[in-house]
C-alpha positions as CSV (number, residue, x, y, z in Angstrom):
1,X,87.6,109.1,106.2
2,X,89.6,107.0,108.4
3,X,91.6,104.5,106.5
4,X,93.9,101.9,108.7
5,X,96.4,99.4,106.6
6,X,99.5,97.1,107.6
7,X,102.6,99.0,107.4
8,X,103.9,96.7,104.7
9,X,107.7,95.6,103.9
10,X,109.0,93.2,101.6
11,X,111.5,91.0,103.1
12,X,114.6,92.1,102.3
13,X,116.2,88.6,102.2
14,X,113.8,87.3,99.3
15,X,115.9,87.3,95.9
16,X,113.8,89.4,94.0
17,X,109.9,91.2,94.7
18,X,107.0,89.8,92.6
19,X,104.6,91.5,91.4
20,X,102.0,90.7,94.8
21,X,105.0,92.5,96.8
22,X,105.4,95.4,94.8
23,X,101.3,96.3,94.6
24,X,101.7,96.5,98.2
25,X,104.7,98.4,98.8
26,X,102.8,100.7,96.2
27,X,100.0,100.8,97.7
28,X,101.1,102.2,101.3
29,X,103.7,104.4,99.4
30,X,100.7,106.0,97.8
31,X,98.9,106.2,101.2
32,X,101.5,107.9,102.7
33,X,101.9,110.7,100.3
34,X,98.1,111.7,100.4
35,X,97.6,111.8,104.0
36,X,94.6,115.1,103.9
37,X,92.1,116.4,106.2
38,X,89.4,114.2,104.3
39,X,92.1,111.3,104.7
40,X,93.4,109.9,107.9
41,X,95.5,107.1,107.2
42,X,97.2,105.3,109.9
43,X,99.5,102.1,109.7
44,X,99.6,99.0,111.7
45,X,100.9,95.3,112.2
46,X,98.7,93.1,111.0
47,X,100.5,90.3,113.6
48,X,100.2,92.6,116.7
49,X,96.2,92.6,115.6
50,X,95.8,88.9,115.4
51,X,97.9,88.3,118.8
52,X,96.5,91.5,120.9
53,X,92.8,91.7,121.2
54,X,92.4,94.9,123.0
55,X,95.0,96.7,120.7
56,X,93.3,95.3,117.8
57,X,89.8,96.2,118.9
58,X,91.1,99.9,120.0
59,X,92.7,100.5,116.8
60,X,90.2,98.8,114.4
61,X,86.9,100.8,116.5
62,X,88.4,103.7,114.8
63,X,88.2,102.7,111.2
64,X,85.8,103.4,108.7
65,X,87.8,101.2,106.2
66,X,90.7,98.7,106.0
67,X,92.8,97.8,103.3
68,X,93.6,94.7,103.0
69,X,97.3,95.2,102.1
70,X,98.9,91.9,103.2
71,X,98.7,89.6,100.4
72,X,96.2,86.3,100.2
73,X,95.0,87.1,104.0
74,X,92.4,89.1,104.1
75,X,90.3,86.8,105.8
76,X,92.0,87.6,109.1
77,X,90.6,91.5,109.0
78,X,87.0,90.1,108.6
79,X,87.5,87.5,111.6
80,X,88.8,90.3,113.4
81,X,85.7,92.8,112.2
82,X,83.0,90.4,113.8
83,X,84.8,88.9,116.4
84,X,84.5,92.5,117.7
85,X,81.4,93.1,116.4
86,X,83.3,96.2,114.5
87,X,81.3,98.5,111.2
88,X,84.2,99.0,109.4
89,X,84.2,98.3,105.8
90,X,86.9,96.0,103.7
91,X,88.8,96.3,100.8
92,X,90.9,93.2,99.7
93,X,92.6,92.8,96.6
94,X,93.5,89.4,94.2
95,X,96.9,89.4,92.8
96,X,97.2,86.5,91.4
97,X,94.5,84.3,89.7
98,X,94.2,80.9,89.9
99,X,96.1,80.2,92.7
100,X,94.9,78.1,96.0
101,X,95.4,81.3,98.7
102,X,93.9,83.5,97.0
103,X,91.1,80.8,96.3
104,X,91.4,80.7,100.4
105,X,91.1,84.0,100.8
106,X,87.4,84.6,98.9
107,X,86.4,80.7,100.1
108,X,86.6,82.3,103.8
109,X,85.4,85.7,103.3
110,X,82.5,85.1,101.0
111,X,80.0,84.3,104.1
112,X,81.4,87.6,105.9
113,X,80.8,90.0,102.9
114,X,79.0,93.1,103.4
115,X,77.4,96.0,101.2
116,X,80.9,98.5,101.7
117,X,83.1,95.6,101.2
118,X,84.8,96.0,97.6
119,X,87.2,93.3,95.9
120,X,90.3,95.1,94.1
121,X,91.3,93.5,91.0
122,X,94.3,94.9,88.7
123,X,92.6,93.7,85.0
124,X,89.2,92.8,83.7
125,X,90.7,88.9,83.4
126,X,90.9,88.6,87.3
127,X,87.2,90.2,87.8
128,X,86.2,87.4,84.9
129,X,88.3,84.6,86.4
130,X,87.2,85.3,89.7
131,X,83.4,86.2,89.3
132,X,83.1,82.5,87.3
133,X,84.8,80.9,90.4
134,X,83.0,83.1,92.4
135,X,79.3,83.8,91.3
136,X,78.1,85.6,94.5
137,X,81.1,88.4,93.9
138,X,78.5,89.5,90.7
139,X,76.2,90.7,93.7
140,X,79.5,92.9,95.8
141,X,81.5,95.5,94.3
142,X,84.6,95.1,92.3
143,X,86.9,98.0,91.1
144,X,89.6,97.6,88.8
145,X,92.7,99.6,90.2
146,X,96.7,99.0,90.3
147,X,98.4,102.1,91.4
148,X,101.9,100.6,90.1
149,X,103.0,104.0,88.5
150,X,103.1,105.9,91.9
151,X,106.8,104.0,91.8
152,X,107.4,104.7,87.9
153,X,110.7,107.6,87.4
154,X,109.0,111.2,86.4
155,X,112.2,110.8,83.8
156,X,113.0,107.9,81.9
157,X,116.8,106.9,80.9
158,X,118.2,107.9,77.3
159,X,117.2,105.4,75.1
160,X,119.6,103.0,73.7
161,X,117.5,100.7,70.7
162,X,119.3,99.5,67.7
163,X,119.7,102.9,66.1
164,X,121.1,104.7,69.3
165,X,123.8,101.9,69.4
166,X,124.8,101.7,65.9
167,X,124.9,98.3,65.4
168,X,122.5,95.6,63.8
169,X,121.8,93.7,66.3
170,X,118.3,93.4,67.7
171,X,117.8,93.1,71.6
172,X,114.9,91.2,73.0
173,X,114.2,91.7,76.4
174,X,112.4,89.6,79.3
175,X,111.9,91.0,82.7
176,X,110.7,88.1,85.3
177,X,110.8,85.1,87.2
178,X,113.0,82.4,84.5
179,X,110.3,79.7,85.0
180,X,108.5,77.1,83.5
181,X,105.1,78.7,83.7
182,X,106.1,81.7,82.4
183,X,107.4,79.5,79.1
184,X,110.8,80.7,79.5
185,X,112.7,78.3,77.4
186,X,110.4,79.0,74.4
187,X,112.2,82.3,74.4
188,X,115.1,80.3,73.9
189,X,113.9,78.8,71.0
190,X,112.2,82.3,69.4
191,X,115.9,83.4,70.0
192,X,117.6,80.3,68.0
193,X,114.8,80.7,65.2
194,X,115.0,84.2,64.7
195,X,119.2,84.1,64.0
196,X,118.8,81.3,61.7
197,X,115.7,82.4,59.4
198,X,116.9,86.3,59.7
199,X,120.1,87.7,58.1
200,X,119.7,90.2,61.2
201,X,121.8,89.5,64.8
202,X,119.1,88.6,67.7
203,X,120.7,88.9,71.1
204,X,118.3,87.9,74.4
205,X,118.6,89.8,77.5
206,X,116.6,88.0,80.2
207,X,116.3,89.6,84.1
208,X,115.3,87.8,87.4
209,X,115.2,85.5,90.0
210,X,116.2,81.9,88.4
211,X,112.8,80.0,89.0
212,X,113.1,76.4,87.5
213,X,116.3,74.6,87.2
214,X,115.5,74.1,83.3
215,X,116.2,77.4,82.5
216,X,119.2,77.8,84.5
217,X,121.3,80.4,82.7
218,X,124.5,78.2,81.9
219,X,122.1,75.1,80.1
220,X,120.6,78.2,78.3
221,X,123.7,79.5,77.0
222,X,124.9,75.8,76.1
223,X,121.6,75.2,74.1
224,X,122.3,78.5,72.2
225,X,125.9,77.9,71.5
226,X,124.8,74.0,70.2
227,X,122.4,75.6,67.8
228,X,124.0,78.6,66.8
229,X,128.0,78.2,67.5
230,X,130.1,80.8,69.5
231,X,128.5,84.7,69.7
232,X,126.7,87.0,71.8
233,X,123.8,86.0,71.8
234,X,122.1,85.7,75.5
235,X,122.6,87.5,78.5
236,X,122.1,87.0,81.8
237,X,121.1,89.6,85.1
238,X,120.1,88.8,88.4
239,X,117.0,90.9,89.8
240,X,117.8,94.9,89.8
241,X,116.6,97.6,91.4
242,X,114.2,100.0,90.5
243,X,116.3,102.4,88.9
244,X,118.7,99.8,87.1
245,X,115.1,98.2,85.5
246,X,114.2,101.1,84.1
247,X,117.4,101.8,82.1
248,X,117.2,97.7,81.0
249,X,114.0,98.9,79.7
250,X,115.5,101.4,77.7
251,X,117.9,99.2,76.2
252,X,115.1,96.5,74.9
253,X,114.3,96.8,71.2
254,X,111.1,94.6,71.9
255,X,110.4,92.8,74.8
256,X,109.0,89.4,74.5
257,X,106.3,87.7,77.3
258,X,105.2,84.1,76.5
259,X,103.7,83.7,80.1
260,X,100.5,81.1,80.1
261,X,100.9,81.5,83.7
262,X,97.7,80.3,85.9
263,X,99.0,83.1,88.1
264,X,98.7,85.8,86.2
265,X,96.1,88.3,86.6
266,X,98.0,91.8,85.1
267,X,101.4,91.5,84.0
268,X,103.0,94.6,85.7
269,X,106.0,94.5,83.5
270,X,104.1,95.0,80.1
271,X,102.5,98.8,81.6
272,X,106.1,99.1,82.4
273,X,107.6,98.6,79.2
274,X,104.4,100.6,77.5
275,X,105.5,103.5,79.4
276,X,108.9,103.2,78.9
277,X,107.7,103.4,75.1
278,X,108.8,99.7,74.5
279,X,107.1,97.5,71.9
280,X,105.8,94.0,73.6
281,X,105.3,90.9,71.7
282,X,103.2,88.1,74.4
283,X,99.9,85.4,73.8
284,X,96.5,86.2,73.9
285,X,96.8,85.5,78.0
286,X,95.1,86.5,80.7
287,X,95.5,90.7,81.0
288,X,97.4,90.6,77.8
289,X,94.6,91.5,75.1
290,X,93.6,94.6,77.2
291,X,96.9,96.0,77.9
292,X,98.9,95.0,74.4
293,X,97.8,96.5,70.6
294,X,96.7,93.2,68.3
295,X,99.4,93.3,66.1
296,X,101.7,92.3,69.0
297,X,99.3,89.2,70.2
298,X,100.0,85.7,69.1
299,X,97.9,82.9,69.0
300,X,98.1,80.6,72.4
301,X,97.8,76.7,72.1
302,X,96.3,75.6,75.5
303,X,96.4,72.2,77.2
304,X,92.8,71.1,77.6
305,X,91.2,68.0,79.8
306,X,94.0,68.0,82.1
307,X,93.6,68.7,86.0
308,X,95.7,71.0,87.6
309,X,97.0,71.5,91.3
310,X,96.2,75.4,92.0
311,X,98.9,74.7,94.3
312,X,101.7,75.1,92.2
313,X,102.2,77.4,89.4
314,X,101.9,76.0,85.7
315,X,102.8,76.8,82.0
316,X,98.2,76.2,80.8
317,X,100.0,76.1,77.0
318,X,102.4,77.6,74.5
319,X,102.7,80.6,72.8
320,X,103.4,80.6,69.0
321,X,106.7,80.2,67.6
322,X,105.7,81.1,64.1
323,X,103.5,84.4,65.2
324,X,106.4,85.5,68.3
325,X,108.4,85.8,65.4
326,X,106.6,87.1,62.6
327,X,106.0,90.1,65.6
328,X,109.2,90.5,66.1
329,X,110.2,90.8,62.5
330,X,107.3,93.4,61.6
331,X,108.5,96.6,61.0
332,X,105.3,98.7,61.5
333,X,105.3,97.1,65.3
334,X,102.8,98.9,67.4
335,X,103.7,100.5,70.8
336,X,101.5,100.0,73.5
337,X,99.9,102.9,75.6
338,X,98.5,100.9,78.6
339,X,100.5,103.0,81.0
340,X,98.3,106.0,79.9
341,X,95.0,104.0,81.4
342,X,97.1,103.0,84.5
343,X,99.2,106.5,85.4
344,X,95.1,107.4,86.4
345,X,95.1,104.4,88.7
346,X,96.6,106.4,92.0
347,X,93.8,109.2,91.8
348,X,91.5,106.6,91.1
349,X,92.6,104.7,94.0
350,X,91.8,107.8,96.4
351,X,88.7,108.7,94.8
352,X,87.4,104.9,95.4
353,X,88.2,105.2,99.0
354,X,86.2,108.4,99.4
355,X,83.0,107.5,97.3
356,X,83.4,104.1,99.7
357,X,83.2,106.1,102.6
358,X,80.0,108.2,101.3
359,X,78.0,105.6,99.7
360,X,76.6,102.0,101.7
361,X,77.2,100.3,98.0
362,X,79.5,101.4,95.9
363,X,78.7,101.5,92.3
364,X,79.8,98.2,90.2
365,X,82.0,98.9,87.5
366,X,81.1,97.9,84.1
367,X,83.8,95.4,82.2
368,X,84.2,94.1,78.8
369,X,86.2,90.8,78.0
370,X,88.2,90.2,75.0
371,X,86.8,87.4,73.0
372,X,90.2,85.3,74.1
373,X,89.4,86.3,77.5
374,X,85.8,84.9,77.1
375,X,86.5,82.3,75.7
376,X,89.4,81.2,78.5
377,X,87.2,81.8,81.2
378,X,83.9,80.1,79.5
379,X,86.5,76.6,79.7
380,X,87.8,77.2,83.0
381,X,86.4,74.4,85.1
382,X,87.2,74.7,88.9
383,X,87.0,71.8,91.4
384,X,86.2,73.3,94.8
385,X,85.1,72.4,98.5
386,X,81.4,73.0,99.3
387,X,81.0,76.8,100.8
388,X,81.1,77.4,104.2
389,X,78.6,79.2,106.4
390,X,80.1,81.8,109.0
391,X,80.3,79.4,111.8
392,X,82.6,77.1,109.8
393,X,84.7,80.0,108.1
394,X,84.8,81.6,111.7
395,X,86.0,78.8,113.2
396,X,88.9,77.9,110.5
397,X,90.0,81.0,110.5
398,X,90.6,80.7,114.2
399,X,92.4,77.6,113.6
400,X,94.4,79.4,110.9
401,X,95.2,82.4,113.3
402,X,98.2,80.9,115.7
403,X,99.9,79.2,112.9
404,X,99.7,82.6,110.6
405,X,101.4,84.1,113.6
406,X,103.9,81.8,114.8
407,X,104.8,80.9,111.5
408,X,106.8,84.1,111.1
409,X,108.5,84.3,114.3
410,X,111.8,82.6,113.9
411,X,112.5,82.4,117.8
412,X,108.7,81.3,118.6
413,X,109.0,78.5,121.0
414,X,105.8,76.9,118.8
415,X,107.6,77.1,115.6
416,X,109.5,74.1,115.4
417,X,106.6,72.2,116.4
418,X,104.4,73.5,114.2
419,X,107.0,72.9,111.6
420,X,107.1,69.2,112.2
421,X,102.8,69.1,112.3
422,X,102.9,70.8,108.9
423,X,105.6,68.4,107.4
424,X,102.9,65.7,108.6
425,X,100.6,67.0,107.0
426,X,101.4,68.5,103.8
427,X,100.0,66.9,100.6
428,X,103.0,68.0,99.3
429,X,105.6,67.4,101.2
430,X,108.7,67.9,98.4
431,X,107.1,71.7,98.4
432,X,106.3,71.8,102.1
433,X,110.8,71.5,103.1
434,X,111.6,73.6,100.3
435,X,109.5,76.2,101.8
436,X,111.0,74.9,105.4
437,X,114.2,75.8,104.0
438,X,113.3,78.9,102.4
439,X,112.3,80.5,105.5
440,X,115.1,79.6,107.6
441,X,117.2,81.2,105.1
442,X,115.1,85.0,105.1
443,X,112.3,86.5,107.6
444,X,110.1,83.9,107.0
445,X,107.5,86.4,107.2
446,X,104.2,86.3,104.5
447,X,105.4,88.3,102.1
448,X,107.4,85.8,100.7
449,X,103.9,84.8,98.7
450,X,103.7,81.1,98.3
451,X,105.1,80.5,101.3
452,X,103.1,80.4,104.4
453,X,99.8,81.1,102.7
454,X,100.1,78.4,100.5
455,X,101.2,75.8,103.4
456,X,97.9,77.3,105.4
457,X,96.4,75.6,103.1
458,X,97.4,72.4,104.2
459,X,96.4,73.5,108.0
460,X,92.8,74.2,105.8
461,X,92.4,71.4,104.4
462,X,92.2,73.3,100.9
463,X,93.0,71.6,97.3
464,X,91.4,72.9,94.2
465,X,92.2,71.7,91.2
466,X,91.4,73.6,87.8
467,X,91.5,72.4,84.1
468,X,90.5,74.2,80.9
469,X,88.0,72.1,79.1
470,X,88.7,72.0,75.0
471,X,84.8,73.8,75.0
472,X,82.7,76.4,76.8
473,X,81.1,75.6,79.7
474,X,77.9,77.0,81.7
475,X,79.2,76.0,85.0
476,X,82.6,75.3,86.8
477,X,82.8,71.4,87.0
């Protein structure tokens, strides 16, 4: 089995990795440790492919499979497989959900797919979300695999709860992006509520990159003192690293998820809390009712009838006050045991890319939804363009290909122009200099996800809109 994938690398100069970044670092990390005689595994640039066509034909004639491991741009492997006129089979991934490049990504690909080619998806909600977007995936196979824990510690930290501490004060944790979609400043308000309708001390520890200026740490700690005078009762960190997570982990009493995020499809941090043996209190969301015990759920109130951009990333409702707290207080808490599911997810991983290299159709697995999950996905009404045949999805990608490449280059002499075209361009153009900005501050390379795969989308043409309708529906508009 000859397996080829980009040689990925997060930026170094983006504030923190999200959750697309680290799949892929894991991913390759994995690949490289299992290198076998059954497994050849070589690495490549996925930019030297796109700009070298006799390197990329060499190197891709010698495949049997690619992975996909570059984010919302898969498309560009199966432009390059019959541009060639190459046999090779595909395997992309989704890692977020309702989110335009990844909608760009299975828009494109869908009149390319073949019998080998297999979508990845890290939860049953992703293969739902996507198969009601997408009804042809229901005839290609789909695999649900995250091999996160190839990067989780053999040994975990000494844990520090409330009892190891010896003190009564209760620590909530939050691990993330401090953002609007993920309802950050309703963990605010859980905070205030628990201190004044508990004789018991609530402290919030909350970690990452400082998404929305509305929950900027300093009008978080204002709001807290307002409501509950002077006292230790937030805490701030900027994004750690892997090791210093892991020991935050340990210090959490509970940690707390609220995210109604139209981009989430897993939730990486609640397997990682599960394993760390950390109980997680979150809405009926997305991944949440298959990763999280019932006791922990809370009822989600969701905005219906109201169109979304899949552009941007959006809080789709709230998370109960009343039911985040009344987890919080309950003494009989379950743990989770997710992580036990996904530590099988790396041998799983390998075994899928063997049976894929024996079989012409890989089997499909089965899925269950939860009735949440169902019921989400049953009012998810999608607004997008007509499908393309393989001429027009051929030729688009094309179009695509120069601007994917010189987009990244900093000292491309096409840059700047291209810069200007896309300011011209852009739908929105607010979004379009931030991410200008952005990228003349770091790399500028893709995997900084949301920014030059969502501006391609301007380039495409691309806009979906979303809304969640307040009943079921049998089809998507």
């Amino acid at each position: 089995m000859r397996v080829t994938l980009h040689d990925y690398s997060t930026d170094p100069l983006l504030p923190q990795k999200d959750g697309v970044n680290l799949a892929h670092e894991n991913i390759a990390a994995l690949l490289r440790d299992n290198v076998c005689a059954d497994l050849a595994v070589t690495f490549h640039d996925i930019n030297r492919l796109l700009a070298d066509d006799a390197h990329a034909r060499e190197l891709l004639a010698a495949a049997d499979c690619v992975i996909s491991n570059i984010g919302p741009h898969a498309h560009y492997y199966f432009y390059l497989r019959e541009k060639f006129n190459l046999q090779f089979n595909i395997i992309r991934d989704v890692r977020t959900a309702i989110w335009s490049s990844y909608l760009l990504q299975e828009h494109l690909v869908a009149p390319y797919l073949r019998a080998g080619d297999m979508l990845m998806v890290a939860s049953h909600y992703t293969r739902g979300v996507y198969e009601r977007i997408f009804p042809h995936l229901q005839r290609y196979s789909t695999f649900r695999c995250y091999p996160l824990t190839v990067a989780f510690p053999t040994e975990l930290p000494p844990r520090q709860h409330m009892a190891d501490r010896g003190d009564d004060t209760f620590v909530l944790g939050y691990i993330g992006r401090l953002s609007e979609d993920k309802n950050f400043p309703d963990l605010v308000q859980l905070l205030i509520t628990l201190n004044k309708e508990h004789s018991r001390k609530y402290k919030l520890v909350a970690c990452g990159d400082i998404h929305s200026p509305s929950c900027h740490p300093e009008l978080i700690q204002a709001r807290i003192k307002q409501e509950l005078g002077a006292g230790d009762y937030f805490q701030y960190l900027p994004p750690q690293s892997n090791g210093q997570i892991w020991e935050l982990y340990r210090r959490f009493d509970a940690m707390v998820f609220p995210s109604t995020s139209n981009l989430e499809t897993l939730g990486r941090v609640l397997v990682e809390a599960s394993y760390a043996g950390v109980p997680v209190i979150c809405g009926k969301h997305a991944a949440a009712p298959e990763l999280v015990p019932a006791s922990a759920l809370c009822s989600v109130d969701y905005l219906t009838d109201r169109a979304f951009s899949s552009h941007f990333d959006h809080s789709l409702g709230r998370v109960n006050i009343e039911d985040m707290v009344s987890a919080v207080a309950n003494p009989d808490l379950q743990l989770p045991d997710c992580h036990l599911d996904y530590l099988r997810h790396p041998d799983k991983f390998l075994k899928t890319l063997m049976w894929n290299a024996n079989h012409p159709m890989p089997q499909n697995e089965t899925y269950v939804l939860a009735p949440e999950q169902a019921e989400f996905i049953a009012r998810l009404a999608v607004v997008m363009p007509e499908a393309l045949n393989l001429s027009h999805a051929h030729d688009l990608i094309a179009k695509l290909t120069p601007w994917f490449i010189n987009l990244q280059h900093q000292d491309s002499p096409e840059r700047a122009a291209l810069l200007a075209q896309l300011a011209e361009i852009s739908r929105y153009p607010e979004r379009t200099q931030v991410f200008i900005a952005k990228s003349a501050a770091t790399a500028g390379d893709f995997t900084n996800v949301g920014g030059i795969d969502i501006e391609l989308c301007h380039v495409a043409g691309f806009y979906p809109e979303f809304s969640l309708t307040s009943s079921a529906q049998s089809g998507l508009g």
